[in-house]
SEKOLMAR-877680 format. One record per residue (C-alpha): residue number from 1; residue in three letters; x, y, z. Coordinates in steps of 0.001 Angstrom, whole numbers, plus 500000, padded with zeros to 6 digits. Layout:
@vexlum:NUM mitor:ALA c1:X c2:Y c3:Z .
...
END
This chain:
@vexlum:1 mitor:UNK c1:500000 c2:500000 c3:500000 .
@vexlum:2 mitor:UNK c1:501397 c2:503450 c3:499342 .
@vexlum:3 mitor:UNK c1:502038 c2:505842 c3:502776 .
@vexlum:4 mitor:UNK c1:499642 c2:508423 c3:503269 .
@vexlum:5 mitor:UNK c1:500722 c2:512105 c3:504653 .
@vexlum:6 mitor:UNK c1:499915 c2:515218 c3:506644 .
@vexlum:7 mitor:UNK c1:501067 c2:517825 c3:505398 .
@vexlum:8 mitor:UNK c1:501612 c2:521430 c3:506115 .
@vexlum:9 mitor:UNK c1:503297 c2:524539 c3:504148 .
@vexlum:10 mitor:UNK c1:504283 c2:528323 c3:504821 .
@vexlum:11 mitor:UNK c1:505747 c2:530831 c3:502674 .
@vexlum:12 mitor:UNK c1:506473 c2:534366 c3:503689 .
@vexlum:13 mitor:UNK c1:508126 c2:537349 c3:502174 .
@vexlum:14 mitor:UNK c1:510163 c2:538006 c3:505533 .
@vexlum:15 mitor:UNK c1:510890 c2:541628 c3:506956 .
@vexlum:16 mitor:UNK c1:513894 c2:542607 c3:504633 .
@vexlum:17 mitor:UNK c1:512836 c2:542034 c3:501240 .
@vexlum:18 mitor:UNK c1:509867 c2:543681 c3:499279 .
@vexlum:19 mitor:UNK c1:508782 c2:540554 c3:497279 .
@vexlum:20 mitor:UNK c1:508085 c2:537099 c3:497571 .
@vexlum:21 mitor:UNK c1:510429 c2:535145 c3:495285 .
@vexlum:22 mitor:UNK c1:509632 c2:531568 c3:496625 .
@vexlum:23 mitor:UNK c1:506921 c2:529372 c3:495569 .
@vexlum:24 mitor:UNK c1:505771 c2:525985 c3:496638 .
@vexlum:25 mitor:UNK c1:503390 c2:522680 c3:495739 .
@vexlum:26 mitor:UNK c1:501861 c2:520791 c3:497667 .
@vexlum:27 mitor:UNK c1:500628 c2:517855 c3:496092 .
@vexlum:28 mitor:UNK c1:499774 c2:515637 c3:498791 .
@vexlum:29 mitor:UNK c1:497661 c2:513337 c3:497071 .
@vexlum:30 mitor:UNK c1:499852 c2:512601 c3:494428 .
@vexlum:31 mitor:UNK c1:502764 c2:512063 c3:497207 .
@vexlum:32 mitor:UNK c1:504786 c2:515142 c3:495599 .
@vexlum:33 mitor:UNK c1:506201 c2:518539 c3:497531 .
@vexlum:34 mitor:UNK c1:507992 c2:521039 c3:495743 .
@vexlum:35 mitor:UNK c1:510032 c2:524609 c3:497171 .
@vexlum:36 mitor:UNK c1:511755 c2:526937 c3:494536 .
@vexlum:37 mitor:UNK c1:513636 c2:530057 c3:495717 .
@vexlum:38 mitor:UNK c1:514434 c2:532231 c3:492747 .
@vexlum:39 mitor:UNK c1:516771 c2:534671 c3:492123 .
@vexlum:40 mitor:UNK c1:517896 c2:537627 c3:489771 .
@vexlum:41 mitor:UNK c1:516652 c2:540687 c3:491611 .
@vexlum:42 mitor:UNK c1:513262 c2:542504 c3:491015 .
@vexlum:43 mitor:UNK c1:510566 c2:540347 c3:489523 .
@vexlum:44 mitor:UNK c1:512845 c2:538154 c3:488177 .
@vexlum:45 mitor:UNK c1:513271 c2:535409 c3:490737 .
@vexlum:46 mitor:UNK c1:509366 c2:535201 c3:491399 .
@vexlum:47 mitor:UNK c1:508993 c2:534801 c3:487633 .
@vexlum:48 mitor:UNK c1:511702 c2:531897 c3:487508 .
@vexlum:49 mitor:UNK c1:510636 c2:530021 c3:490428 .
@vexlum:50 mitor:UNK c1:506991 c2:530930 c3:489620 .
@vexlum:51 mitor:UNK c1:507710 c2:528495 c3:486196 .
@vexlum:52 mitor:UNK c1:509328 c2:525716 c3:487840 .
@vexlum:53 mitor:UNK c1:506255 c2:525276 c3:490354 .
@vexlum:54 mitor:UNK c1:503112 c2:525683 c3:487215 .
@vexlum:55 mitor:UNK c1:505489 c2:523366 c3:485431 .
@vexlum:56 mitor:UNK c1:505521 c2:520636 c3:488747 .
@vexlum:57 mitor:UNK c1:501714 c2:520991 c3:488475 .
@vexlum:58 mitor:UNK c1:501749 c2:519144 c3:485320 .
@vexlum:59 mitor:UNK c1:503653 c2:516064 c3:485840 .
@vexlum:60 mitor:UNK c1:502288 c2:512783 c3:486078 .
@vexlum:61 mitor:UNK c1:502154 c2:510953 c3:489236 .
@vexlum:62 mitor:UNK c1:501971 c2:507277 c3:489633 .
@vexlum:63 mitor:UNK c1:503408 c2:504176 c3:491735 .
@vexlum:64 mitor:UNK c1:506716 c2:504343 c3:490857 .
@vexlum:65 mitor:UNK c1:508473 c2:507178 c3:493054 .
@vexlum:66 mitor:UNK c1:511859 c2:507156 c3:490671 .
@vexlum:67 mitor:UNK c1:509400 c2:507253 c3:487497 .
@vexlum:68 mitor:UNK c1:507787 c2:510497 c3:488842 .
@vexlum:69 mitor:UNK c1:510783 c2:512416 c3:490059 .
@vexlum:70 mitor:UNK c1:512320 c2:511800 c3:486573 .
@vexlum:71 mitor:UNK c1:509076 c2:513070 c3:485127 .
@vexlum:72 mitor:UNK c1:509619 c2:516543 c3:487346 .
@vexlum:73 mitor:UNK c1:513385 c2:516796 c3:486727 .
@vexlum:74 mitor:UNK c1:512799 c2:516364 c3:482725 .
@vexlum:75 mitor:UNK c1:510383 c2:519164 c3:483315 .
@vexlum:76 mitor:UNK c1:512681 c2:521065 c3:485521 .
@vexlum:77 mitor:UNK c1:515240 c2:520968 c3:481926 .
@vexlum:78 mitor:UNK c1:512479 c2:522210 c3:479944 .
@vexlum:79 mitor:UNK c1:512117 c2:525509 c3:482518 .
@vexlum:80 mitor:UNK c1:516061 c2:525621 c3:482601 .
@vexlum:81 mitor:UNK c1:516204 c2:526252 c3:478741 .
@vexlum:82 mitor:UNK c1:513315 c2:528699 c3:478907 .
@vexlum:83 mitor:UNK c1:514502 c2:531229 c3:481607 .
@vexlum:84 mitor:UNK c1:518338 c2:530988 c3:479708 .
@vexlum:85 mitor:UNK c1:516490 c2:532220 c3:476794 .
@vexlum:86 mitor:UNK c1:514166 c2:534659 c3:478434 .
@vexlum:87 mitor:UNK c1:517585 c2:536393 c3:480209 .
@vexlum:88 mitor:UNK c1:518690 c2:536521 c3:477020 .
@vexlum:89 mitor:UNK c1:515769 c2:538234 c3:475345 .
@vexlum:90 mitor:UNK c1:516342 c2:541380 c3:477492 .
@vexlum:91 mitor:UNK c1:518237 c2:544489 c3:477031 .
@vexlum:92 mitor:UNK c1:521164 c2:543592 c3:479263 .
@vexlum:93 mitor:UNK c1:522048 c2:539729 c3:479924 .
@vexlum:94 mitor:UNK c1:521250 c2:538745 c3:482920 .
@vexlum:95 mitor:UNK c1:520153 c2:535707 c3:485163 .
@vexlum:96 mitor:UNK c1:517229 c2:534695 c3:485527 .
@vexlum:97 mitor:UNK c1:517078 c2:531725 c3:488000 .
@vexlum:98 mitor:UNK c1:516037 c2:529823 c3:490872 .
@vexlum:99 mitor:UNK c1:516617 c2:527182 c3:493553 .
@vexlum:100 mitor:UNK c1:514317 c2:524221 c3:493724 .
@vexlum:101 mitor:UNK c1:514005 c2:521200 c3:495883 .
@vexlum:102 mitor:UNK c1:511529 c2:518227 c3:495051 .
@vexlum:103 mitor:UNK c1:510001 c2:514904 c3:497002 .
@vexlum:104 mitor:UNK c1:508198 c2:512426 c3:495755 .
@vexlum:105 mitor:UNK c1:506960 c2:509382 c3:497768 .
@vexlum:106 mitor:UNK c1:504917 c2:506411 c3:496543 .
@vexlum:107 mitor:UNK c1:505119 c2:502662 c3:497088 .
@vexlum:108 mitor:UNK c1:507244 c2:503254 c3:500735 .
@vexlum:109 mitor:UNK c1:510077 c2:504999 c3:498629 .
@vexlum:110 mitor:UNK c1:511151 c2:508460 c3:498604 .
@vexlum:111 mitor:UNK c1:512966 c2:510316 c3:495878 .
@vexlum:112 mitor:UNK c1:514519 c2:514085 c3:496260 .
@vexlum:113 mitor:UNK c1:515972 c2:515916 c3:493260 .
@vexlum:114 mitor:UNK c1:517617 c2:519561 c3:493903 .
@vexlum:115 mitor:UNK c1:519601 c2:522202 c3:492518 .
@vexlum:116 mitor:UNK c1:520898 c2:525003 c3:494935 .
@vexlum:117 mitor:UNK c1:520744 c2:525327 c3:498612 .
@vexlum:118 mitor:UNK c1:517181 c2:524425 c3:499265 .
@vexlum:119 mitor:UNK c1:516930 c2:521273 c3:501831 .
@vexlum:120 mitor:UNK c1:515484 c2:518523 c3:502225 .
@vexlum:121 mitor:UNK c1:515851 c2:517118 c3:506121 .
@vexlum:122 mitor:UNK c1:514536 c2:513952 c3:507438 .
@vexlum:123 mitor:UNK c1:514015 c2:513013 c3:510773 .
@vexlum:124 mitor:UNK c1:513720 c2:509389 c3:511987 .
@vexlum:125 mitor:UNK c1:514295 c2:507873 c3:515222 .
@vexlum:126 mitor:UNK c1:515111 c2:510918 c3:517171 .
@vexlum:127 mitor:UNK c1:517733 c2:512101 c3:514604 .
@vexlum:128 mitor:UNK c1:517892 c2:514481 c3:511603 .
@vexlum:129 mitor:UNK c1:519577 c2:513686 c3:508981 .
@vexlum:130 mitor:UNK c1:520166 c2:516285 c3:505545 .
@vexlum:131 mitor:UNK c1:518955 c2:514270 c3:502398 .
@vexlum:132 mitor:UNK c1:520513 c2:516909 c3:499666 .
@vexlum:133 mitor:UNK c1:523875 c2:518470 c3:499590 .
@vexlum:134 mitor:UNK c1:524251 c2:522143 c3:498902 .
@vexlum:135 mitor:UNK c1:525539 c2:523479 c3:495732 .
@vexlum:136 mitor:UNK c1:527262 c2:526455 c3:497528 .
@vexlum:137 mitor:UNK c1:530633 c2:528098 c3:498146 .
@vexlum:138 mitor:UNK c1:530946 c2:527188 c3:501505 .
@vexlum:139 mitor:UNK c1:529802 c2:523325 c3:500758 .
@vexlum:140 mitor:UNK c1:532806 c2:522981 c3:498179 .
@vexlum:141 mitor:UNK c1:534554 c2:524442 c3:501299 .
@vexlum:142 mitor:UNK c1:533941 c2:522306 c3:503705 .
@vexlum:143 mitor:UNK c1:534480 c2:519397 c3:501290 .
@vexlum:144 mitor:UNK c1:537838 c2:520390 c3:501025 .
@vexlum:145 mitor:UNK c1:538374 c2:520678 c3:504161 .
@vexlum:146 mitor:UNK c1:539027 c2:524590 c3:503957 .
@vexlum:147 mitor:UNK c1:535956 c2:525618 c3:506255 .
@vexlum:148 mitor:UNK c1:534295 c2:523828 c3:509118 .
@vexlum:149 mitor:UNK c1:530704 c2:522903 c3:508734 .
@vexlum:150 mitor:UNK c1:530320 c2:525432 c3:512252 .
@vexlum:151 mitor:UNK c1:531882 c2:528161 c3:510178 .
@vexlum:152 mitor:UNK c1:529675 c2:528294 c3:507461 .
@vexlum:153 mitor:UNK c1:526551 c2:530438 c3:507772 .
@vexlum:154 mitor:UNK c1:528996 c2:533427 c3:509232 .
@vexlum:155 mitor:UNK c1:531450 c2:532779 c3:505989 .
@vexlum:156 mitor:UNK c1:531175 c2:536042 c3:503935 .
@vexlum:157 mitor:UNK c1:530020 c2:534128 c3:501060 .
@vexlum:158 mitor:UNK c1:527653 c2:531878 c3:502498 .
@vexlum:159 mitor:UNK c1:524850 c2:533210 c3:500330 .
@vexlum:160 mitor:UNK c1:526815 c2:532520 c3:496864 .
@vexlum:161 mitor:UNK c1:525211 c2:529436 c3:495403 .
@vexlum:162 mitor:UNK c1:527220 c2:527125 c3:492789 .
@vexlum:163 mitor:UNK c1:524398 c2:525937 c3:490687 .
@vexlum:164 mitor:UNK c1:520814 c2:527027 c3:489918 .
@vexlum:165 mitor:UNK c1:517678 c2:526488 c3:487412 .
@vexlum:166 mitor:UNK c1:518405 c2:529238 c3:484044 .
@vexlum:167 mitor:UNK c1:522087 c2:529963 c3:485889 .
@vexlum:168 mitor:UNK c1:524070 c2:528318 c3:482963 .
@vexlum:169 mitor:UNK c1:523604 c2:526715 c3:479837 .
@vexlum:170 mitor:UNK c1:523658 c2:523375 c3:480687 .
@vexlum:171 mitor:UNK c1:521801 c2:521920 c3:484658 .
@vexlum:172 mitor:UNK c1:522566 c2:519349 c3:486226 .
@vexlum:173 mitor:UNK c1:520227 c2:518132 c3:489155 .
@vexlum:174 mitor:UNK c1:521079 c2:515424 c3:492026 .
@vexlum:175 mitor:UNK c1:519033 c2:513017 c3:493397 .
@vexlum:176 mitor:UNK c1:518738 c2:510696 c3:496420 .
@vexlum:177 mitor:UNK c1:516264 c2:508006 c3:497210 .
@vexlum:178 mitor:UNK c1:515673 c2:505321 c3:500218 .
@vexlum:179 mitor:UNK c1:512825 c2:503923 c3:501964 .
@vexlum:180 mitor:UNK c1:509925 c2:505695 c3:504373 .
@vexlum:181 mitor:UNK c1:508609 c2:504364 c3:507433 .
@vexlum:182 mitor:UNK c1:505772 c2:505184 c3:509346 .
@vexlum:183 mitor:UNK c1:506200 c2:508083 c3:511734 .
@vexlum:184 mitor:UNK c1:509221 c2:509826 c3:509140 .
@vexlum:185 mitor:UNK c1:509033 c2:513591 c3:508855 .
@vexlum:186 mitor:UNK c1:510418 c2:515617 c3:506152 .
@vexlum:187 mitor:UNK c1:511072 c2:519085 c3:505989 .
@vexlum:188 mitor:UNK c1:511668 c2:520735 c3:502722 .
@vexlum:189 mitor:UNK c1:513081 c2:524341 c3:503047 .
@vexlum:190 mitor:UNK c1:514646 c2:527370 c3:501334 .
@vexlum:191 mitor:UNK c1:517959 c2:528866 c3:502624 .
@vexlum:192 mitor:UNK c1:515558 c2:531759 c3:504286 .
@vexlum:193 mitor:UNK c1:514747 c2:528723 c3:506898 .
@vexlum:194 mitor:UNK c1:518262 c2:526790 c3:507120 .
@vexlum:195 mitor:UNK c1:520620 c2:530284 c3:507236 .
@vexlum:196 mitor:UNK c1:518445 c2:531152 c3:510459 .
@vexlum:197 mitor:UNK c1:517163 c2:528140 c3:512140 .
@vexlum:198 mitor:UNK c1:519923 c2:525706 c3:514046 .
@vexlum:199 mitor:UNK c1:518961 c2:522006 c3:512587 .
@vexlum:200 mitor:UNK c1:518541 c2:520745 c3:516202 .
@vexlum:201 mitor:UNK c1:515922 c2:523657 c3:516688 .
@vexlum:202 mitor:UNK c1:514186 c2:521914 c3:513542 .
@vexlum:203 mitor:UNK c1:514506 c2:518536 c3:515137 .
@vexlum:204 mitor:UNK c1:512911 c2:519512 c3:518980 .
@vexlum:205 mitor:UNK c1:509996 c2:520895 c3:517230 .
@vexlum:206 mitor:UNK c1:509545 c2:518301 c3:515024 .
@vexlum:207 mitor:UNK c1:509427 c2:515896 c3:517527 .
@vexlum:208 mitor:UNK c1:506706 c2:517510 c3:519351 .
@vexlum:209 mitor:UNK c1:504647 c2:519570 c3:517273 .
@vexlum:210 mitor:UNK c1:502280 c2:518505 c3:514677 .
@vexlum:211 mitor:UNK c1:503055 c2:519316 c3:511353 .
@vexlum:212 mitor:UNK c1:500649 c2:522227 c3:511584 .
@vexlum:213 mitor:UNK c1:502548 c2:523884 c3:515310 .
@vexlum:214 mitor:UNK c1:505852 c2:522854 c3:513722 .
@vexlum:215 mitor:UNK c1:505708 c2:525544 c3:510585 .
@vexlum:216 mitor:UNK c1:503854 c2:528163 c3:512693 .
@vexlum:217 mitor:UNK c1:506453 c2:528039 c3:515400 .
@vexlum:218 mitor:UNK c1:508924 c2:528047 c3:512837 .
@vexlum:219 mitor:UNK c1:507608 c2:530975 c3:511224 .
@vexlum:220 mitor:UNK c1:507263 c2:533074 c3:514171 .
@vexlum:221 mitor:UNK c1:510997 c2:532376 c3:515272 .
@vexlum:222 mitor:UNK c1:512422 c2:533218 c3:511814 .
@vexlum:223 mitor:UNK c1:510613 c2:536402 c3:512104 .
@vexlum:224 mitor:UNK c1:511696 c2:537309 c3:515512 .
@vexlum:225 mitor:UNK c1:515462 c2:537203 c3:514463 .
@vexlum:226 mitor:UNK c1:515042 c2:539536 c3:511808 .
@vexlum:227 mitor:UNK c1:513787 c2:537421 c3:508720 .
@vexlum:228 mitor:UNK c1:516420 c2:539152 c3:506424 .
@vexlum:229 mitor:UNK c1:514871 c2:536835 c3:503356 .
@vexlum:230 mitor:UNK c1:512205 c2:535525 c3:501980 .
@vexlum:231 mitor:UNK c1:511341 c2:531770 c3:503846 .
@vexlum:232 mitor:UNK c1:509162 c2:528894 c3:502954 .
@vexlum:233 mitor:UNK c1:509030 c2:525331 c3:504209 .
@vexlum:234 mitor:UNK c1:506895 c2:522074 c3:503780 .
@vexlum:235 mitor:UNK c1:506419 c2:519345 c3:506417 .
@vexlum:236 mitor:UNK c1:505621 c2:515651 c3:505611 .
@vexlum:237 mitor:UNK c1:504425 c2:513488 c3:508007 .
@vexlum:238 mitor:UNK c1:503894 c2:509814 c3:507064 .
@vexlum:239 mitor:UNK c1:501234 c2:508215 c3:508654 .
END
């Protein structure tokens, strides 16, 4: 039988900038969540990631979890040529672009696909664990061994991102996939949650809020620290 889900989802524009440029879909029935954070200043970011979530609305969902997350990251391609030729198309080049982050879950398997720093966490057992790996600066960093993870979100670059939908001519997105069990939570998130929420904050209320507390609460405590960016985040419960 495939899981079933509770689901809850916030978006907000945050206290520093003057538009929202993430989106999100929710498509609990068809086991599939979606964040995109865009970027390229004025309208530009709303309009990429804006595209990426009208073109998740169109995929086709089914048993196979791997099946369906290839059907979202062909469509993610078709986006990524589209906003390199719309940046082209205006007077000066410029970029046009956007995070995303994707889950799908059917037949007690999960699939992420990202490109960016959007996150996907999971927590299991009393533990979080990150599913995706940022394409950042400070990631290829700490990789190297040049930066410690504690280090990062005060690096003076930790906002420059490595890899995102329209940024070049050619995308490629990762992917990750294991098994669910009953009682998992996922959080999806854009960097406006993860550059001002600790990921042991996340995990205490996850553990023991419902889905429904656990954004609100979230929300509010992004907000009294300043929300310097714009911040959405899904949570996936699996019943």
């Amino acid at each position: 039988m495939s899981p079933k889900f509770l689901s809850a989802c916030q978006t907000n524009v945050g206290l520093r900038r003057k538009a929202n440029e993430d989106n999100y879909l929710d498509r609990s029935n068809d086991g599939i969540w979606i964040v995109a954070d865009g970027m390229g200043g004025h309208d530009a970011g709303e309009v990429a990631s804006a595209m990426i979530i009208e073109a998740m609305r169109g995929i086709s969902a089914g048993p196979d979890p791997k099946r369906t997350a290839q059907a979202a990251m062909d469509a993610i391609q078709a986006v990524q040529v589209e906003l390199v030729e719309l940046a082209r198309d205006g007077v000066k080049p410029r970029t046009i672009g956007s995070t995303v982050v994707g889950l799908v879950i059917a037949s007690g398997q999960y699939v992420c696909f990202w490109v960016g720093d959007s996150r996907i966490l999971l927590v299991r057992d009393g533990a979080i664990t990150r599913l995706t790996r940022d394409h950042s600066l400070v990631q290829d960093l700490i990789d190297a061994g040049l930066l410690a993870p504690a280090d990062a979100e005060a690096h003076p670059d930790s906002n420059v991102i490595t890899r995102a939908v329209g940024a070049d001519k050619e995308l490629v997105i990762d992917s990750a996939s294991g098994t669910v069990k009953q009682g998992d939570l996922f959080l999806l998130a854009s960097d406006g949650v993860t550059k001002v929420m600790a990921e042991e904050e996340m995990l205490q209320l996850l553990s023991t809020r419902n889905a429904k507390q656990a954004t609100s609460i979230m929300g509010e405590m992004i907000l009294e620290r300043g929300a310097p960016d714009n911040f959405t985040s899904i949570v996936v419960r699996i019943l």
